[in-house]
C-alpha positions in Angstrom: -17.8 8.4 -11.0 -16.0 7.6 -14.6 -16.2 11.0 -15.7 -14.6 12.2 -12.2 -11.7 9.4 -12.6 -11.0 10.1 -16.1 -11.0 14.1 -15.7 -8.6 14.1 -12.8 -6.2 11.0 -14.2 -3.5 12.6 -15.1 0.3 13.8 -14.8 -0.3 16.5 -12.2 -1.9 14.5 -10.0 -0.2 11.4 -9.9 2.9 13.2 -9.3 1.2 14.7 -6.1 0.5 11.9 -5.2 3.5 10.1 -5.9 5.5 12.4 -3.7 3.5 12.7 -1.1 3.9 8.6 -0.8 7.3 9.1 -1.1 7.9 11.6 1.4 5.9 9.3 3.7 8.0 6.0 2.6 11.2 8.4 3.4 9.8 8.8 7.1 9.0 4.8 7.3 12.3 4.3 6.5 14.3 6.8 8.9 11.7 5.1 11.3 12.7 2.0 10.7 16.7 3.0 11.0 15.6 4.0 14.9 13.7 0.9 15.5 17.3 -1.3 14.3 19.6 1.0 16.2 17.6 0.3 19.3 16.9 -3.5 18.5 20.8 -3.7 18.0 19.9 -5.9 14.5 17.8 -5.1 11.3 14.4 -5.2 11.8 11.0 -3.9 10.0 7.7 -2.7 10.5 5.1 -5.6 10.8 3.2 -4.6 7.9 6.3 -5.3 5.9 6.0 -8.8 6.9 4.0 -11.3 5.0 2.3 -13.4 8.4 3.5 -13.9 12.0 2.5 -15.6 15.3 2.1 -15.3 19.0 5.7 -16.1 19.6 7.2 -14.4 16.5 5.4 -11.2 17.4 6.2 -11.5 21.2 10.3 -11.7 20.1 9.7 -8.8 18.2 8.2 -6.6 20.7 11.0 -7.6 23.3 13.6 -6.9 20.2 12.0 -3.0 20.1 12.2 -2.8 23.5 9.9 0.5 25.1 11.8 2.6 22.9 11.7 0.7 19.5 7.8 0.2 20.8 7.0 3.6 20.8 8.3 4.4 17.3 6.7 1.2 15.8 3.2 2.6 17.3 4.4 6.3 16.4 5.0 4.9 12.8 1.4 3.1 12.4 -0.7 5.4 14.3 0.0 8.4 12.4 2.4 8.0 9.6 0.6 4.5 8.3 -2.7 6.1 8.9 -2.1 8.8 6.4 0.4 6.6 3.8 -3.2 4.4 2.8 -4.7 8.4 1.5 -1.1 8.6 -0.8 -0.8 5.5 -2.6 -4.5 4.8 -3.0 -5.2 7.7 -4.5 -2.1 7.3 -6.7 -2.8 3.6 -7.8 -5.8 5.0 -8.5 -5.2 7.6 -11.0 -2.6 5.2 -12.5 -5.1 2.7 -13.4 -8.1 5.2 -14.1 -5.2 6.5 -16.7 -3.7 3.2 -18.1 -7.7 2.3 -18.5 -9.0 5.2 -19.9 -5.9 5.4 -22.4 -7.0 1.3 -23.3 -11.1 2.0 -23.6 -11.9 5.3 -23.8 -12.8 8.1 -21.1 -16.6 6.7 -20.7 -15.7 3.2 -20.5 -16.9 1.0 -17.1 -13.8 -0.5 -17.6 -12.4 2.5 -15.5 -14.5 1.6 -12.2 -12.0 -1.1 -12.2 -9.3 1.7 -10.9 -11.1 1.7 -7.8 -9.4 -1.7 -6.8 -7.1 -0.4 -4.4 -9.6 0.9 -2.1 -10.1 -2.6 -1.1 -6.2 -2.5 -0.1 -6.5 0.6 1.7 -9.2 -0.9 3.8 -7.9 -3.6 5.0 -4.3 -1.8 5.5 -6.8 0.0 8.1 -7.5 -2.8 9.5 -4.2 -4.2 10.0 -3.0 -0.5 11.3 -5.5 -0.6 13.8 -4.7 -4.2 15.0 -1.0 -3.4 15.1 -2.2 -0.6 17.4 -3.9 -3.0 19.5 -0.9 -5.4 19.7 1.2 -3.0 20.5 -0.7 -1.1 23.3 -1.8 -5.2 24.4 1.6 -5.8 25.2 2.9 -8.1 26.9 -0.6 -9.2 27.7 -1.4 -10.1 23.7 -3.9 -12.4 23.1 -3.8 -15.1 20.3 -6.8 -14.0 18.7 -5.3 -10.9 18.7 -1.7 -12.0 16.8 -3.9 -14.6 14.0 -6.4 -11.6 13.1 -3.5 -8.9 12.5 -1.8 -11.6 10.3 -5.2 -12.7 8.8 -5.6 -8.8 8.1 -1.5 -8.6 6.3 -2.0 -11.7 4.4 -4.9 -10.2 2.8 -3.3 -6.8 2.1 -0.3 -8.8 0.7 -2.4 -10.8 -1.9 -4.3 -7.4 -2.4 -1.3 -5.6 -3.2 -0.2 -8.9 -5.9 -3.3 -8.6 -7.3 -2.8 -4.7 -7.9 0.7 -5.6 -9.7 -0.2 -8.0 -11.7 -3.5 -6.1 -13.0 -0.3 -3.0 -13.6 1.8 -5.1 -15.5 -0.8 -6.5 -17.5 -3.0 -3.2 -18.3 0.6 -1.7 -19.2 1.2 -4.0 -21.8 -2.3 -3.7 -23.1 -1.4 -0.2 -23.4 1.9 -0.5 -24.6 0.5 -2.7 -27.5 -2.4 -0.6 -28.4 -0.1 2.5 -28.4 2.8 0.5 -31.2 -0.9 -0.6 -32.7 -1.5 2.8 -33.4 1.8 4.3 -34.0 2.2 1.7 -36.7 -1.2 2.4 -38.6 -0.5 6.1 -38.2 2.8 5.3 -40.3 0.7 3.5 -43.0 -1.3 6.4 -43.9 
């Protein structure tokens, strides 16, 4: 498994995958413009939210209406079923890169790039729940509502996990790369 992540870490694909997420966000977002049209306000998918309830989630549903309901579920049952197989692979490759740039191509530190398949999972998990709440309705159970937020609260720390481990492997590299630069420049 290292010698497959630090063989295909690189610029070709991570741009792959980087527009392929984009091209998906792009269809979240014209989505999204259909769902606030019909709701008459601004509104946003409910993995973009960071917990709800019984009662928030009901208002919502009634705010889509049938119309805004069947783009929300068009949205999560295909379009966020393939987005977790864009930006997992290309967090992945970022951090198999940033890694193997930091300790070397045959380092276990690399294994630590596989991080974001723990998001992906449960971004499952909270698609398929979604699913459920929205095919549930109006009839939505309680258990229902508290495990889908249970499920976005987790993929929310996740996902701050994932940035902070970026931001901090980045400097790491940014340092060792002046590091080097600099005794390059004393020889």
């Amino acid at each position: 498994m290292i010698q497959l992540l630090a063989k295909i870490s690189n610029w070709k694909f991570i741009i792959l995958f980087f527009l392929f997420a984009a091209f998906l966000l792009y269809l979240f977002n014209v989505g999204q413009i259909e769902m606030s049209k019909i709701a008459g306000e601004e509104v946003v998918l409910i993995d973009l939210w960071s917990g709800y309830d019984l009662e928030e989630i009901t208002a919502f549903f009634e705010l889509l209406k049938p119309e805004g309901r069947a783009i929300h579920q068009q949205l999560t049952g295909v379009n966020d079923m393939i987005y977790p197989l864009a930006y997992g692979p290309l967090l992945i490759l970022v951090f198999a890169l940033i890694l193997k740039n930091i300790f070397g191509k045959k380092s276990k530190w690399l294994l630590l790039s596989l991080f974001p398949l723990l998001t992906m999972g449960v971004d499952y998990l909270e698609n398929f729940n979604t699913l459920l709440m929205l095919k549930s309705y109006p009839n939505i159970s309680e258990v229902i509502v508290s495990r889908g937020s249970f499920f976005t609260e987790i993929k929310n720390l996740s996902t701050l996990i994932i940035k902070i481990l970026f931001i901090l492997l980045s400097i790491v590299w940014i340092v060792k790369m002046i590091k080097n630069f600099v005794e390059k420049k004393r020889r």
